[in-house]
N, C-alpha and C positions, 0 to 999 in steps of 0.2 A: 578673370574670375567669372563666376557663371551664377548672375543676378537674377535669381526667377523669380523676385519681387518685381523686374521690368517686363518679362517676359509677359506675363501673367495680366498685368495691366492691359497689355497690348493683346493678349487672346481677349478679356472681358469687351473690349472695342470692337472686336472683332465675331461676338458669339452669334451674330443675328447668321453670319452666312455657314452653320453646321444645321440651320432647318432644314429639314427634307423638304422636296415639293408638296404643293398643295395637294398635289393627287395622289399622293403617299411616296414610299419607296418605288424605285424603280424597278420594274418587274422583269425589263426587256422589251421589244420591238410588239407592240401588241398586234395580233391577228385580228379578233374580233370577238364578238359572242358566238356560244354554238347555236347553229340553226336547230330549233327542239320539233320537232314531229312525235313523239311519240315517248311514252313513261317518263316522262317527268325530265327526261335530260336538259341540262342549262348549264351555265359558265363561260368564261372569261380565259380565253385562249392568248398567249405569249409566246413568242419566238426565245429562245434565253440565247442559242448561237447556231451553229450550221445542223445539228444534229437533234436538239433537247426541245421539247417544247412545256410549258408551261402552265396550269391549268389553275385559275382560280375559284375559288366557289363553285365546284363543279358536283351535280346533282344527277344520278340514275337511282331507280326504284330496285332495281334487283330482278324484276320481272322478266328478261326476256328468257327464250328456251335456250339459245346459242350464239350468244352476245360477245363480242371483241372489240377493244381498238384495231380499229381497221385503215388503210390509207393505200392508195392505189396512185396514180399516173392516167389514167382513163378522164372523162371529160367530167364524169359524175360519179357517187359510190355507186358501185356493184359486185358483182363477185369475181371481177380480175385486182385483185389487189392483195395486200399482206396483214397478216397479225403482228400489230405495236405489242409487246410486250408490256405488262403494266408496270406501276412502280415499284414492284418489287422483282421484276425480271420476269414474271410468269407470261405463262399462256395459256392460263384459266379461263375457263369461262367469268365474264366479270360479274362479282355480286355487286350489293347496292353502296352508291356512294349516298353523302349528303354532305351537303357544302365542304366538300375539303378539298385544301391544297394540293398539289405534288407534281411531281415532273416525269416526263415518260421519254424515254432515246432510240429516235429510229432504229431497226436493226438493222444488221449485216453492213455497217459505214454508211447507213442511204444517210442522202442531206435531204433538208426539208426543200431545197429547190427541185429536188426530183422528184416529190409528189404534190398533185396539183389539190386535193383533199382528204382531209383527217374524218375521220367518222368516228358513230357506236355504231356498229351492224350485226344482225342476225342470220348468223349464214346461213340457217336452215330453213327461214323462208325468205334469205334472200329479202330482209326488211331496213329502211335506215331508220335507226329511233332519231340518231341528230350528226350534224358534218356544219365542218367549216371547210370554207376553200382558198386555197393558197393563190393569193395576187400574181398576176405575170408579172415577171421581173423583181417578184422579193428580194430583198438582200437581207437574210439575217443578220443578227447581231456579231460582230467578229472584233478579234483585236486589232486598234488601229497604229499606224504605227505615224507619229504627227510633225516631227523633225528631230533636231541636234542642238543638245544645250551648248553655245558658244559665252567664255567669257572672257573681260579683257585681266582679270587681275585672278591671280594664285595658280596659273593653271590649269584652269577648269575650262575642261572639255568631255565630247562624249558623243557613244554611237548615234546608232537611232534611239528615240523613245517611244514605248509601246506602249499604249493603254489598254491592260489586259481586261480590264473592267471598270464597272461603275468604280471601284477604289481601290485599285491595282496600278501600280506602275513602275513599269520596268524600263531601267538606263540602262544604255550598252557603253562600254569601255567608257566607264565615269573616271577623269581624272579631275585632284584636287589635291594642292601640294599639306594642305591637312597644316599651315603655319598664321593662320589665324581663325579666332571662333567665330565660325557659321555653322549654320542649321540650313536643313531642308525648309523651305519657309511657302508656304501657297498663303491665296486670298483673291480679292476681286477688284475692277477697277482696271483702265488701260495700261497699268505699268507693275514691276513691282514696288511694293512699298512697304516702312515696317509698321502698316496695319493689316495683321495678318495671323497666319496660323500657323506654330510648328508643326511637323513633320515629321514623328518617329524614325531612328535611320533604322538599316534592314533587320535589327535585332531587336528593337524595339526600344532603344534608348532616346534621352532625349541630351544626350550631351553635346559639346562642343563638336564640328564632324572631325573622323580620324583622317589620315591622307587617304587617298583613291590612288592604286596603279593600276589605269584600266580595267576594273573590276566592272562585273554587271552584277547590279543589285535590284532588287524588288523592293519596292513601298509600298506600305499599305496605309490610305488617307483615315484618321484618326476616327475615332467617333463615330458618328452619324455621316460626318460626311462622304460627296460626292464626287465625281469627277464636273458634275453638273454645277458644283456648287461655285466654281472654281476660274475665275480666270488665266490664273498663272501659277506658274512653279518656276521655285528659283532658289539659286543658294545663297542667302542674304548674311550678312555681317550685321546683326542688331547693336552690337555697341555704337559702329560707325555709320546704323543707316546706310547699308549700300548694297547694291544689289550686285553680287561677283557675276552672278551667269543667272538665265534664264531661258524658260520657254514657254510662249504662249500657248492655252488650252483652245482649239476651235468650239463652236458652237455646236450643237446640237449630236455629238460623233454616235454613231450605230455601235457601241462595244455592248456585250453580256454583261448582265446584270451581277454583281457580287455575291459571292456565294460564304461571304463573309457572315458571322450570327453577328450582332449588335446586341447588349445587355445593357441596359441604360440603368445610372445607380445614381440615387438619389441620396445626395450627402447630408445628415443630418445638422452638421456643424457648419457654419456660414466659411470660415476660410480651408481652401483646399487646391493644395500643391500637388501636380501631376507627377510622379518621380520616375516612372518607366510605364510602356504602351500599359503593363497589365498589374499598375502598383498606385497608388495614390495616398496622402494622406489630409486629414480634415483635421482639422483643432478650434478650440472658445475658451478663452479665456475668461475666471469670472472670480473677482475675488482674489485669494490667493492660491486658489488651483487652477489648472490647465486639463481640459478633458481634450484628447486624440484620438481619433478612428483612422482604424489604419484601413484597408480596403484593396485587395490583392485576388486577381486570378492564379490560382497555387494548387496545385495536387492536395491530396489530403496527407503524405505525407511531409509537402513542406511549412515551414514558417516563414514569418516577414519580419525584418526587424528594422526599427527605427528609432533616432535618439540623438545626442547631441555630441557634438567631434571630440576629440579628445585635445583636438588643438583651437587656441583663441584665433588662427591664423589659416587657416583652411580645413578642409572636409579631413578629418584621417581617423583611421578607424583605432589604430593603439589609443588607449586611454580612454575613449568613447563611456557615453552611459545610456546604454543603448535599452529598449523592449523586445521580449521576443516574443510574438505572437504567432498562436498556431490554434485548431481547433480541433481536438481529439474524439472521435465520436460525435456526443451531445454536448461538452464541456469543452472550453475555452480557455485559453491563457492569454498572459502577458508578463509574464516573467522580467524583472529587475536583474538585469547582467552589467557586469564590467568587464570591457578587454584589456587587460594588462599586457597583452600578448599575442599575434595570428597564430594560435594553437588551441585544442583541445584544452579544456581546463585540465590540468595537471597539478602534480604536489612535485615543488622546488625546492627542495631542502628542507621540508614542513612546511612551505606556504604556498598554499594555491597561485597558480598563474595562469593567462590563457583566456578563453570567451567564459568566463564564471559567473553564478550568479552570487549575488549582490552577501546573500549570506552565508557564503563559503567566505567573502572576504571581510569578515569580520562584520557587513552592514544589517541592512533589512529589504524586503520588496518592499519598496515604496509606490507601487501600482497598483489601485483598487479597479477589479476588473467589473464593466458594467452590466456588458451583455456582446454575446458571441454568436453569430450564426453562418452557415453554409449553405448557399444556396445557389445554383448554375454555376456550380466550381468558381464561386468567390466567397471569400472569407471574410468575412467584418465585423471587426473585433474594435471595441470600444472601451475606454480607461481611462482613468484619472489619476493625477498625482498633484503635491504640491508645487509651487514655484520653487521655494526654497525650501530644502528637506536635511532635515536634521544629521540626513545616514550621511557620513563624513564621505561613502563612497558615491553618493549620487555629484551630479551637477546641476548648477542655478538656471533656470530655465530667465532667461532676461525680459524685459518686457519694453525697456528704454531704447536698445539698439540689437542689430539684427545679431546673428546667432547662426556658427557653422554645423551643418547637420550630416550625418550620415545615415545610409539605410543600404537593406541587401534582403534576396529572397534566398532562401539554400534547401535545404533538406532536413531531418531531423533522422538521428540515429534510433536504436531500437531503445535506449532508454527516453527520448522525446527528447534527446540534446540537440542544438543547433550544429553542422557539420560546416565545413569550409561552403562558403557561399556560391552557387553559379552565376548569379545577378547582383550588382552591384554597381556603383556610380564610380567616374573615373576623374570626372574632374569637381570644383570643391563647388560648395551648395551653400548659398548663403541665404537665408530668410528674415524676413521682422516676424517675429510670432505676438507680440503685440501692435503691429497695425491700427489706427485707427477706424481704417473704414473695412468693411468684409472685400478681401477679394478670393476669386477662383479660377484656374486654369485646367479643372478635370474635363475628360471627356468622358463618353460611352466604352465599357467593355467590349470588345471585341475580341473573334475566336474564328480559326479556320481549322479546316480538315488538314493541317500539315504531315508530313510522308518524315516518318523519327527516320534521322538516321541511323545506320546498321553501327555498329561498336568496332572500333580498328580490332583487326583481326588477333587472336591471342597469341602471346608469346609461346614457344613452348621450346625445352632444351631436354632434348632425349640422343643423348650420347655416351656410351658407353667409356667412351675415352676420356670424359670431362670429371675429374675428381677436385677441381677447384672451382669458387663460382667468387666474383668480385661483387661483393652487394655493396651501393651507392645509392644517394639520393636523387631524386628527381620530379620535375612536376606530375601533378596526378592526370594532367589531360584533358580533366573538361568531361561532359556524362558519352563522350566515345571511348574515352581512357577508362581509368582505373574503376568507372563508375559501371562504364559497359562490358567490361570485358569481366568484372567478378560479379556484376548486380548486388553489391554492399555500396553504401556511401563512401567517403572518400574525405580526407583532410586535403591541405595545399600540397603533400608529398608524399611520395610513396616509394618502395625499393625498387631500386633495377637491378638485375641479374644479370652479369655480364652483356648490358646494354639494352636488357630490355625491360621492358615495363610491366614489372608486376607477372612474369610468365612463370608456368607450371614447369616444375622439376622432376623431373625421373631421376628416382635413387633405388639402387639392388640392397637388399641386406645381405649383411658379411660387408660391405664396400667399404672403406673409410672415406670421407669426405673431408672438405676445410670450404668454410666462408669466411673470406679475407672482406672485415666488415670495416665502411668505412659512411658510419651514421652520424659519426659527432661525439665526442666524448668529456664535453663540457656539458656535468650533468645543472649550470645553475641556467644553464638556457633551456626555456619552456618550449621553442621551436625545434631545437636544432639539437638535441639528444636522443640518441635512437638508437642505442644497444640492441641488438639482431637474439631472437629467440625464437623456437622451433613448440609447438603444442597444439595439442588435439581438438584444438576450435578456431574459427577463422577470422575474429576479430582483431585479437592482440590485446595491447593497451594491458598487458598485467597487471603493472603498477596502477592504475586506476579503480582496477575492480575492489571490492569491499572483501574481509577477510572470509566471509561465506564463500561468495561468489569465485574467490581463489582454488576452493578446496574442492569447487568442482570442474578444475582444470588438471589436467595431465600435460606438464612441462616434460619437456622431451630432452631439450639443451635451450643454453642459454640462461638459466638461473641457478644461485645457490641460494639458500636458505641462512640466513646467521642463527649463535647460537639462540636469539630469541625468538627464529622462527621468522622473523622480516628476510623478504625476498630480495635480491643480488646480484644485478645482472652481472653476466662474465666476460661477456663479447663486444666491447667499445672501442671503436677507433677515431681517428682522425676525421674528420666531415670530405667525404669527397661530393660534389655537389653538379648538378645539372640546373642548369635556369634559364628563363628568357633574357634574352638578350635585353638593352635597353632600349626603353621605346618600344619596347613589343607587346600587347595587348591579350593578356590572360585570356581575356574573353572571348576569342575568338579563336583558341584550340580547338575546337570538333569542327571546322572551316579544313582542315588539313584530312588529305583522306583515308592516308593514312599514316601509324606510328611513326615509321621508318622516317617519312617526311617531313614529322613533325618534331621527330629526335633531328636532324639534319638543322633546324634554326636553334637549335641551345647551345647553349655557351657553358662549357667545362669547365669547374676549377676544382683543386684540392690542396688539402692544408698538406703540411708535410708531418713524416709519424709514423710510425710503424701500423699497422690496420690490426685492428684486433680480430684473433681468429678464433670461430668456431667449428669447433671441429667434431663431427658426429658418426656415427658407426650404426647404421638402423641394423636393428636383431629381428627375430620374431614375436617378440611381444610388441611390435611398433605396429599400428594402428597401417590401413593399408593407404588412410590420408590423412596426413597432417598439415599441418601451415607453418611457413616462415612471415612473422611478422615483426613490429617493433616494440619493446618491453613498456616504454611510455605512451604510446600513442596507438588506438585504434585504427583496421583498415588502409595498412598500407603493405600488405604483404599478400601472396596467395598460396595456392595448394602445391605439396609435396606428394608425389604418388609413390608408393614403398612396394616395391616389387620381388620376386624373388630372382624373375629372369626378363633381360629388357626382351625376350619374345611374348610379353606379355602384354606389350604393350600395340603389337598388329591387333588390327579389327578394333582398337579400341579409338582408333583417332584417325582422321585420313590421309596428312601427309607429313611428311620429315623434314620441311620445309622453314622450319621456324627453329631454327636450331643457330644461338648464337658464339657464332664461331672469331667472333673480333676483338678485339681489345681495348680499352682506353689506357693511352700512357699520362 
């Protein structure tokens, strides 16, 4: 079980070593001040690594006639030397600074050990206003690489370790047999010990670690902190106090400075649970209400949600009674939800099932919203509710013993609904949320320039010979799957098309077609129903729309009408189904590079059943793109291209390479 009421003690112990130094943040290996001669130039020069240099409070008037960074290899500035480009890549003449920061990068690969001084010079009378000179024998800032974490218990081992910076660090071929709870854990002190500090692992989580098969992974040190701050790293076992593997940090190491931003957020409310790198929550109890700020680095189209398990017995999200908070514009929410179901809210035979809110299912929001704002892409959203609440669908928030919690960050669809979650917690979370004394485990927000990965490449089946397609379920993939390759959000599953994920179809009119559909055809399951339909917009989810919003749909196939005008689907079969294997961690599908790879770890089953078929014949009133998607559930289908001849389809795409020619038995 994963006690962050222990945890959390032991960060408070522990919070004196996340002070920066006294002399602030680390800047990098300092040069010196500028030598000023002339128009006012002054500042505070830094090395950042072999290339970048650093400029603090740096000051020119704007006056000269034909001013440049300049820097040469000669004994002193003169006119054998080069123009540094400025912060923004130019090679302007410089106008006027006044105390400002910024960073400037040798050109053409030069390192700053090949020049012996940095200037401001006027080339046209050949003037220096101000120069610093580079030490013989500088050694920039660089990555160091410091040894090998050995341990004697779970198998942990691993390459070199690199300290890419002030709060970077990179293991080579980390193993860890992943069969008991540790954490990446640093602190200070000749050894390790459990007075210390978690360790976000490379995703940003704070759970239990998963196994390592020689994997290299990056860390980045929490907060505020340093690598400076820091005598050790090590992967500790807090239940048993023990230390599996470690390695010590030396003193003083030459690495570049982090190019990490730090946001530091001031929690209003005295206790505050850290629940991932870029998610936290705060809560006070007073009376018989409970006020909670939740506090989340999130896009502006996601939400955070948080709330209490649905089980007395661990974290699990069925039955949950959760808040969804998001902030729209100016205005803010916190929405009162209940999950009866990992689905879309849906209608089960007349009754809602699914992530719902609270008064679809018969209850109320019991969440008075306090105040909401956005501010350096963090969201904090604050609310109140009772302990105990009347709405038959909420749960008792306890205040005598602890209380399993769940929480997840995801995305919000185009009506502001919560969609299948990307982040989320994997093992259970227990809390006291009435505590006697305030504790907190939050850090500083933190934020890098990360490189998105590209989206697994899209399917496509453009064969003139192909008049059957086997549509089946399967996972959505994570935002390289089904999120990147259509740019819609995404539920837990989505169709495959004779084995692929969610790929565009080429169909000729005059052609007859069949989709041998096998979605599920047990309509009282909220998940796992998914009758196959064809229509001129790319959401789906029919059955959910309202009876306006129907009538501005053009169904193509896949629905009948009853005589009362209630819609029908026609195309349901048997569940044929694609999954993670067991022990396989959702969370880390966009880790695979691509589809094909990442369809190669699923595990096939199907019920037995004839597949229901849909069978379609596109004319020339058919629209020249439609969508295949599912009658109950939004965004798990994509585009059908309707052609008159597949030479239609040269010049439109660049290769025929994605054409799936395989089968599943």
């Amino acid at each position: 079980m994963y006690r962050l009421t222990i945890l959390s003690t032991l960060i408070i112990c522990f919070s004196s070593v996340i002070a920066q130094d006294d002399d602030g943040p680390y800047q990098g290996k300092y040069l010196g001040k500028i030598n000023s001669y002339h128009h006012q130039v002054s500042g505070d020069v830094y090395a950042v690594d072999d290339y970048t240099l650093l400029f603090i409070g740096f000051n020119y008037d704007g006056n000269g006639a034909d001013t440049f960074f300049w820097s040469g290899a000669s004994n002193r500035p003169g006119p054998q030397g080069f123009i540094v480009p400025d912060e923004f890549g130019k090679t302007n003449v410089l106008s006027r600074y006044f105390n400002k920061d910024f960073t400037l990068t040798l050109p053409e690969g030069k390192k700053i050990t090949e020049i012996k001084w940095f200037a401001i010079y006027d080339l046209s009378n050949q003037n220096t206003f101000g120069d610093i000179y580079i030490p013989e024998e500088f050694e920039p800032p660089t990555a160091q690489k410091i040894s090998q974490i050995t341990g004697k218990h779970n198998g942990i081992n691993s390459g070199d370790v690199e300290i890419l910076d002030a709060k970077t660090i990179k293991i080579s071929e980390f193993k860890f047999d992943g069969k008991t709870k540790a954490y990446f854990w640093v602190g200070v002190g000749p050894q390790p010990a459990s007075k210390g500090m978690l360790v976000p692992d490379e995703y940003g989580y704070l759970d239990p670690l998963r196994e390592y098969i020689e994997d290299t992974i990056v860390l980045e040190l929490p907060g505020e902190l340093t690598i400076f701050n820091i005598d050790w790293f090590s992967v500790f076992d807090l239940e048993n106090k023990q230390n599996l593997g470690s390695i010590m940090i030396p003193d003083g190491l030459n690495v570049p400075p982090s190019l990490v931003k730090v946001f530091p957020h001031k929690n209003d409310l005295p206790n505050c649970l850290q629940l991932h790198k870029d998610f936290h929550v705060s809560w006070e109890i007073f009376g018989p209400q409970i006020t909670i700020q939740l506090a989340g680095q999130v896009a502006e189209d996601e939400y955070m949600s948080f709330g209490l398990s649905g089980s007395e017995d661990k974290s699990q999200m069925v039955g949950a009674d959760v808040a969804v908070a998001y902030v729209n514009g100016y205005q803010g929410f916190a929405a009162d939800y209940n999950i009866t179901a990992l689905a879309p809210c849906v209608k089960v035979l007349g009754q809602y099932q699914g992530v719902c809110k609270d008064e679809l299912l018969g209850g109320q929001d019991s969440n008075q919203l306090n105040t909401a704002t956005r501010e350096n892409g963090i969201n904090i959203i604050t609310y109140r509710r009772t302990l105990i609440s009347p709405d038959p669908t909420d749960r008792e928030y306890p205040t005598d013993k602890s209380v399993y919690i769940v929480w997840a960050i995801g995305r919000l669809d185009t009506n502001h609904e919560p969609t299948f979650h990307d982040i989320y917690h994997k093992s259970n979370i227990q809390v006291n949320l009435g505590r006697s004394e305030p504790e907190s485990n939050c850090f500083a927000f933190t934020r890098s320039d990360t490189m998105l990965r590209p989206a697994w490449e899209k399917g496509q089946i453009f064969d003139r010979n192909i008049r059957t397609f086997k549509a089946y379920l399967g996972p959505s993939g994570g935002k390289r799957g089904y999120q990147g390759i259509t740019g819609l959000t995404s539920t837990s599953l989505s169709w495959y098309m004779n084995g692929l994920l969610a790929p565009e179809l080429w169909l000729r009119r005059g052609l007859t077609y069949a989709f041998k559909v096998y979605g599920g055809n047990n309509p009282h399951s909220a998940e796992y129903y998914h009758p196959l339909i064809i229509t001129d917009e790319p959401h789906g989810g029919f059955d959910r729309l309202t009876d306006i919003a129907q009538t501005k749909i053009r169904v193509l196939a896949g629905v009948e009408f009853t005589r009362r005008g209630r819609p029908r689907p026609t195309a349901a079969g048997p569940m044929c189904l694609s999954k993670h294997r067991s022990g396989k961690d959702r969370r880390l599908d966009d880790d695979y590079p691509t589809f094909f790879k990442f369809n190669r770890t699923l595990q096939y089953s199907c019920e037995s059943g004839e597949p229901g078929v849909l069978e379609v014949k596109p004319n020339t009133t058919w629209p020249d793109i439609v969508y295949y998607n599912s009658f109950t559930h939004s965004n798990m289908g994509w585009k059908i291209h309707i052609v008159d001849s597949y030479s239609q389809r040269a010049g439109t795409l660049p290769e025929l390479n994605r054409i799936a020619l395989f089968t599943i038995h």
